[in-house]
N, CA, C and O atoms as CSV, one atom per row, in Angstrom:
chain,resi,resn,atom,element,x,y,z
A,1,UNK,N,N,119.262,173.577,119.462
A,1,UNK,CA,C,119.773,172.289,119.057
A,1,UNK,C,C,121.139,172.102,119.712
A,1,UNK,O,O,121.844,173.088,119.928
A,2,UNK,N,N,121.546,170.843,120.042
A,2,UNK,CA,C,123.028,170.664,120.889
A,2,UNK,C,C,123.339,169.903,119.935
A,2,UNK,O,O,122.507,169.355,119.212
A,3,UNK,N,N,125.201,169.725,119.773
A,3,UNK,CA,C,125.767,168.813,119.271
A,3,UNK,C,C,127.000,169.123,120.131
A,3,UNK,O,O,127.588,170.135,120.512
A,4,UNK,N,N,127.154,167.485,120.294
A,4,UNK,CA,C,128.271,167.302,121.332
A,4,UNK,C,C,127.411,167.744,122.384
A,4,UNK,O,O,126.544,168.030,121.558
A,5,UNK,N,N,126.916,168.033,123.386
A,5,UNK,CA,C,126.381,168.484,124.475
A,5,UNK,C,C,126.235,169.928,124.345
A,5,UNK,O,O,125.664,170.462,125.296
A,6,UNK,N,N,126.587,170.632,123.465
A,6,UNK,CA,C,127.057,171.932,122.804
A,6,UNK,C,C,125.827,172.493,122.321
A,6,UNK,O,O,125.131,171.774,121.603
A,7,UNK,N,N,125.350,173.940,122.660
A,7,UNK,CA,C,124.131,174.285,121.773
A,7,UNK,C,C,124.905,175.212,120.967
A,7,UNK,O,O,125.798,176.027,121.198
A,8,UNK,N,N,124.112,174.721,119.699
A,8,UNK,CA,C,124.331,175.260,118.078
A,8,UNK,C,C,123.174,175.939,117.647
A,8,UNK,O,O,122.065,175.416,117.751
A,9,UNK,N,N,123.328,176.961,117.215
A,9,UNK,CA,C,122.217,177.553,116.479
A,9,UNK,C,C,121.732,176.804,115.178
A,9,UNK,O,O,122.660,176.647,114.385
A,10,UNK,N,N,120.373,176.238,114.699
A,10,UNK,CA,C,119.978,175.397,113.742
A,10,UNK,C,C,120.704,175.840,112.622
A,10,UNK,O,O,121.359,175.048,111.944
A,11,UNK,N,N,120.635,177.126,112.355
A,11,UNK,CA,C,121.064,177.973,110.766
A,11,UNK,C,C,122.475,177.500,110.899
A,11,UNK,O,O,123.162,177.894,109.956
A,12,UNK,N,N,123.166,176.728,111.832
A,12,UNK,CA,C,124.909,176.791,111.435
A,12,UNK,C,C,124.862,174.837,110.925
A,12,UNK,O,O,125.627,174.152,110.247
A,13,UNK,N,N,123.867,174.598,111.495
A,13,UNK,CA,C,123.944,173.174,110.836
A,13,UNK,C,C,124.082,172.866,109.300
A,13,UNK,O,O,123.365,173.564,108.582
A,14,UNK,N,N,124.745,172.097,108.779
A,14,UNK,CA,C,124.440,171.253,107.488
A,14,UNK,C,C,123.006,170.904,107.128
A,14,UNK,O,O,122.486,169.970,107.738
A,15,UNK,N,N,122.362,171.509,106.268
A,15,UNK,CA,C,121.106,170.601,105.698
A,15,UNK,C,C,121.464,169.634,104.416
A,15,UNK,O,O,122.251,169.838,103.492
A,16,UNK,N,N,120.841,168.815,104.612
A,16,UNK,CA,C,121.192,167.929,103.209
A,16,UNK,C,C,119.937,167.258,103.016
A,16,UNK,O,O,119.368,166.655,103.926
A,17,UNK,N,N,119.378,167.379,101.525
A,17,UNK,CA,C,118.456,167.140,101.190
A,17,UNK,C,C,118.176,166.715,99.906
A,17,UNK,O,O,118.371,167.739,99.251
A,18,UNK,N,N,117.930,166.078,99.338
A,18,UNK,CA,C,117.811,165.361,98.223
A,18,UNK,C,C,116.378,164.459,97.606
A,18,UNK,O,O,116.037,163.341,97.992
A,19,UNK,N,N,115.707,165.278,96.586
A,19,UNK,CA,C,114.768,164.645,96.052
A,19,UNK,C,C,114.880,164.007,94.861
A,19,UNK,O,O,115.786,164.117,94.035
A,20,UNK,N,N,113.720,163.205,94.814
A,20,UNK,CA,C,114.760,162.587,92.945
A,20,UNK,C,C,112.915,161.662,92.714
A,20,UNK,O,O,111.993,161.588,93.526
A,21,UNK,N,N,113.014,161.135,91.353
A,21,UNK,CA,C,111.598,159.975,91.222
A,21,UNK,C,C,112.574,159.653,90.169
A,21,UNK,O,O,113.525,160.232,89.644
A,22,UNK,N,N,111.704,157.969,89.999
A,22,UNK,CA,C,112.590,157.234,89.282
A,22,UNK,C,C,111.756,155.765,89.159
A,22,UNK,O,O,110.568,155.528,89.374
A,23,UNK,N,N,112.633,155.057,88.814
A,23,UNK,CA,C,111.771,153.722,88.640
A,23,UNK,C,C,112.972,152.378,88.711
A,23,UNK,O,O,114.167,152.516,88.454
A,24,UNK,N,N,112.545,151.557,88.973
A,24,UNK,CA,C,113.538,150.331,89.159
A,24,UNK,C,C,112.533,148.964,88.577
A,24,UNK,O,O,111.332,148.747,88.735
A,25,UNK,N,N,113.736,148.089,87.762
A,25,UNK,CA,C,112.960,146.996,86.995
A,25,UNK,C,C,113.960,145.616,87.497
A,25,UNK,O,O,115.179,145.596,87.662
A,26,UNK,N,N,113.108,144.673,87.638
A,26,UNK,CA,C,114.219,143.798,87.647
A,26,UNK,C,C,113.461,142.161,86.938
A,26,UNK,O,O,112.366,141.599,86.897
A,27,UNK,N,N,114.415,142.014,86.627
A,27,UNK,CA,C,114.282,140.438,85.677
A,27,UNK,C,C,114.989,139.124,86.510
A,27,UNK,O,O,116.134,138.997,86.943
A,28,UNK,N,N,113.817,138.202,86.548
A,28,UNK,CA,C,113.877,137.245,87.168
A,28,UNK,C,C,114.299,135.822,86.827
A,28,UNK,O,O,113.203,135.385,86.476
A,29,UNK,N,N,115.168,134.775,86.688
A,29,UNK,CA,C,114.566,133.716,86.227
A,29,UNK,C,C,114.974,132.680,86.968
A,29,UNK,O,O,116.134,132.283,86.860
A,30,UNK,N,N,114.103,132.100,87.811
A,30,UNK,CA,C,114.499,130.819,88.750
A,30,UNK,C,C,115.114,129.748,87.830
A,30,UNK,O,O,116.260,129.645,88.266
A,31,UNK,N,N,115.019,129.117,87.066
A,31,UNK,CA,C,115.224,128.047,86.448
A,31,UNK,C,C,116.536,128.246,86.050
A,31,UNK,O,O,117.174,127.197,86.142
A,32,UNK,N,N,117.230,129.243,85.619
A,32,UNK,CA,C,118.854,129.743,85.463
A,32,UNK,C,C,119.469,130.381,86.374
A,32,UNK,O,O,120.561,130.915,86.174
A,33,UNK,N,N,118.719,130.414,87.725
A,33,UNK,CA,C,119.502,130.850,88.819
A,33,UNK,C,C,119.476,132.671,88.605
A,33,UNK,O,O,119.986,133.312,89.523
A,34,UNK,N,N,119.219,133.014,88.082
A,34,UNK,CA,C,119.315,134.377,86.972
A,34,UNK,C,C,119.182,135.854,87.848
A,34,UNK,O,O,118.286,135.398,88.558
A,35,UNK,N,N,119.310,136.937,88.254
A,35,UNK,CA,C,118.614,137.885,88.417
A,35,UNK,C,C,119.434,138.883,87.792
A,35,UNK,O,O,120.659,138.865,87.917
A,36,UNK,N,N,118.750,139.860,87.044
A,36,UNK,CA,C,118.667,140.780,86.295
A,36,UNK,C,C,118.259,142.213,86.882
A,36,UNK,O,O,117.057,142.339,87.117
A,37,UNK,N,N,119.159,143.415,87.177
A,37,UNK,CA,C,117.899,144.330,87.650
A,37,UNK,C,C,118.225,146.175,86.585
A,37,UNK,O,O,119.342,146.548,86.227
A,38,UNK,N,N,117.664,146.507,86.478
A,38,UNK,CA,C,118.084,148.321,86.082
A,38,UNK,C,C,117.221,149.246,86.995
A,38,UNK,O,O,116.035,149.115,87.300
A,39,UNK,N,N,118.211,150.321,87.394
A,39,UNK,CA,C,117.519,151.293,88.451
A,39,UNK,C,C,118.076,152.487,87.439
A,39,UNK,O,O,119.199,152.441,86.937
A,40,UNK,N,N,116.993,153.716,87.180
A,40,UNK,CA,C,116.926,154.695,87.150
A,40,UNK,C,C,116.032,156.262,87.798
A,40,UNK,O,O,114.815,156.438,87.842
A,41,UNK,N,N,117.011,157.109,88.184
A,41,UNK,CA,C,116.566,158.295,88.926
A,41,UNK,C,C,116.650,159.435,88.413
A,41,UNK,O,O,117.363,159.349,87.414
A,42,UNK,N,N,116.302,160.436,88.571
A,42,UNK,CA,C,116.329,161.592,88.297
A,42,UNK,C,C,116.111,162.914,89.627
A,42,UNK,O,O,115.053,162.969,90.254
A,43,UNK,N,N,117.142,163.791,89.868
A,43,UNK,CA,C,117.006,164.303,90.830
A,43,UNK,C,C,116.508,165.822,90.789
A,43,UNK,O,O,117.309,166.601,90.272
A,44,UNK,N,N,115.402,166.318,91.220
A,44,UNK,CA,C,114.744,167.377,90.939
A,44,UNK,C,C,115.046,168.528,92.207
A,44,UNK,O,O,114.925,169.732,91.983
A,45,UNK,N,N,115.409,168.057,93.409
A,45,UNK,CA,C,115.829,168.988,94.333
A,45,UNK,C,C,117.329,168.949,95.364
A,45,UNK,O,O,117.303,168.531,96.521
A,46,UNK,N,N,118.350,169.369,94.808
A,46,UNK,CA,C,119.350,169.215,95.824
A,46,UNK,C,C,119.903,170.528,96.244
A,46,UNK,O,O,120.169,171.502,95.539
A,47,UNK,N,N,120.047,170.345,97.725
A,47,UNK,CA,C,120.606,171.331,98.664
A,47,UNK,C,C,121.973,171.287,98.957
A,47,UNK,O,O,122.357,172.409,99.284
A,48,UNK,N,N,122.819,170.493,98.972
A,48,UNK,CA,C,124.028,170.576,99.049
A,48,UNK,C,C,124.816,169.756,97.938
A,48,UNK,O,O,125.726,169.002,98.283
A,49,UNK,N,N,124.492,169.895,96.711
A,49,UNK,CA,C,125.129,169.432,96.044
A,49,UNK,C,C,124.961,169.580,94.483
A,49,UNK,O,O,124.383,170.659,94.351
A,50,UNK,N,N,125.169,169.059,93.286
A,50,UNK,CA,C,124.664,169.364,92.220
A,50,UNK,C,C,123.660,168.267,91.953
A,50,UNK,O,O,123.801,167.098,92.314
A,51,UNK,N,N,122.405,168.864,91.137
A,51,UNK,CA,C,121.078,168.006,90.927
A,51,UNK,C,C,121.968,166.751,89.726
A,51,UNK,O,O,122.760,167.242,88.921
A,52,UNK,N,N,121.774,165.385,89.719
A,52,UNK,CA,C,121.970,164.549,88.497
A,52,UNK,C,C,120.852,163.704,88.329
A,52,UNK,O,O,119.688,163.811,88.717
A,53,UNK,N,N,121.659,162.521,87.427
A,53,UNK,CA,C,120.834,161.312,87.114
A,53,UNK,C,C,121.430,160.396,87.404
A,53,UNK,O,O,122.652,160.516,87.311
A,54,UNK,N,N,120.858,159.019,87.903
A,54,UNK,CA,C,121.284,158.181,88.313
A,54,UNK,C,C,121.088,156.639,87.310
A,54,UNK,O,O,119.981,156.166,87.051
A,55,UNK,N,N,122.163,156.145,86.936
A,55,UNK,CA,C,121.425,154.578,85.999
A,55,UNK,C,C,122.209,154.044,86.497
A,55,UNK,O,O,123.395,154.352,86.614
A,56,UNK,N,N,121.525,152.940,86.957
A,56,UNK,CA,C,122.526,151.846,87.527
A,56,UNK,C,C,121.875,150.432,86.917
A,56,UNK,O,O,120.666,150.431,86.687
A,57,UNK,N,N,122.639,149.259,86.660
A,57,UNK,CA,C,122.446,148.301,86.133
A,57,UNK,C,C,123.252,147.017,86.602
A,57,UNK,O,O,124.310,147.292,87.168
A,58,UNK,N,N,123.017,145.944,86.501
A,58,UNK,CA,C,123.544,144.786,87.638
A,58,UNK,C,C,122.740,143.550,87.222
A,58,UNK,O,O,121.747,143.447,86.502
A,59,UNK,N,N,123.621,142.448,88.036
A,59,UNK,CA,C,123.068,141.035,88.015
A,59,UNK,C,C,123.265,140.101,88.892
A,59,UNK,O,O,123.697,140.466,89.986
A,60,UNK,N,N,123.060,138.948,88.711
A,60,UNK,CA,C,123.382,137.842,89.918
A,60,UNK,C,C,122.900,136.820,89.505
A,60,UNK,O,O,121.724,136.522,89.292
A,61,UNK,N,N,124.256,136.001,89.329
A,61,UNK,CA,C,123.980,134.433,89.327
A,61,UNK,C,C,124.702,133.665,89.989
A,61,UNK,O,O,125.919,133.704,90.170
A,62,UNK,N,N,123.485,132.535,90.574
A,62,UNK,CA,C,123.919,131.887,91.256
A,62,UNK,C,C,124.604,130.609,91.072
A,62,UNK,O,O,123.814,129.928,90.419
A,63,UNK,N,N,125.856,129.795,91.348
A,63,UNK,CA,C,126.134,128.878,91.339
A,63,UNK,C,C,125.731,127.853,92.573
A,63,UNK,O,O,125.864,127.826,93.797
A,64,UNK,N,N,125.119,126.964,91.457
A,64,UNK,CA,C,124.651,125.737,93.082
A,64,UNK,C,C,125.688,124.595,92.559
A,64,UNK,O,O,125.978,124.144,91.451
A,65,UNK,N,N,126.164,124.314,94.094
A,65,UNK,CA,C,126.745,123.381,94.248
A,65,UNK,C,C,126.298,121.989,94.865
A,65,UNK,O,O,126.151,121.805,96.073
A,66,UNK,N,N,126.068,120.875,93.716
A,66,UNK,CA,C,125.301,119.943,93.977
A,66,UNK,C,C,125.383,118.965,95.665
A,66,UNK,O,O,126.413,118.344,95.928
A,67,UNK,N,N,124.662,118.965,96.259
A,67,UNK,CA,C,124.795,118.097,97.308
A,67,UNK,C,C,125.160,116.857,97.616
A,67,UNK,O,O,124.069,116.310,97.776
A,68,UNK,N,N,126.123,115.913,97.837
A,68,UNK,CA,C,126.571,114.597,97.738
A,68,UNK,C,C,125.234,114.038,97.767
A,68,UNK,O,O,124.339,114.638,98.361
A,69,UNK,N,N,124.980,112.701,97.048
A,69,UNK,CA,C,124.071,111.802,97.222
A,69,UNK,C,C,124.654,111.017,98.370
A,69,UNK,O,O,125.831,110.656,98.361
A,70,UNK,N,N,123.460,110.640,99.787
A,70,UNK,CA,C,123.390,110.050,100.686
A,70,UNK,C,C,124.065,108.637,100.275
A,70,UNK,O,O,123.922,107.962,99.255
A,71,UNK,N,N,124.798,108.445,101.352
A,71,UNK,CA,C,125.225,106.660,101.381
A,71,UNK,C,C,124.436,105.253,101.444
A,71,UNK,O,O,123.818,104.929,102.458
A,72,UNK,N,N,124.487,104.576,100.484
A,72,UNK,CA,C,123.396,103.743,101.002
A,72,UNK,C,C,123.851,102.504,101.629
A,72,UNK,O,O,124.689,101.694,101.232
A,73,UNK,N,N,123.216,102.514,102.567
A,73,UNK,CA,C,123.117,101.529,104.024
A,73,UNK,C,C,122.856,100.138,103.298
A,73,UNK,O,O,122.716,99.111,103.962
């Protein structure tokens, strides 16, 4: 393996590896502009680091800004 133009023996490289299962939900609502979401993980294999859990939670709304009504001719 080269890095930098450099050959490195593989075993001196960094591995990083990370497994996890999980599930993600999200809530919708057009009519209020609305989005809603929750993500959760769980990590069952890590190589360079400590195994956790992940919850994350969030939203988004949109503000519409009405469009001038056309001039009438």
């Amino acid at each position: 393996m080269t890095v930098a133009g450099n050959p490195v023996p593989a075993s001196l490289i960094p591995y990083y590896s990370v497994h996890a299962i999980g599930f993600q939900s999200n809530f919708i609502l057009p009519a209020k502009d609305l989005v809603a979401f929750f993500k959760y993980y769980d990590e069952y294999s890590a190589k360079a680091r400590p195994e956790g859990r992940t919850i994350v939670f969030g939203f988004s709304w949109t503000l519409r800004i009405p469009k001038p009504a056309p001039a009438k001719t």
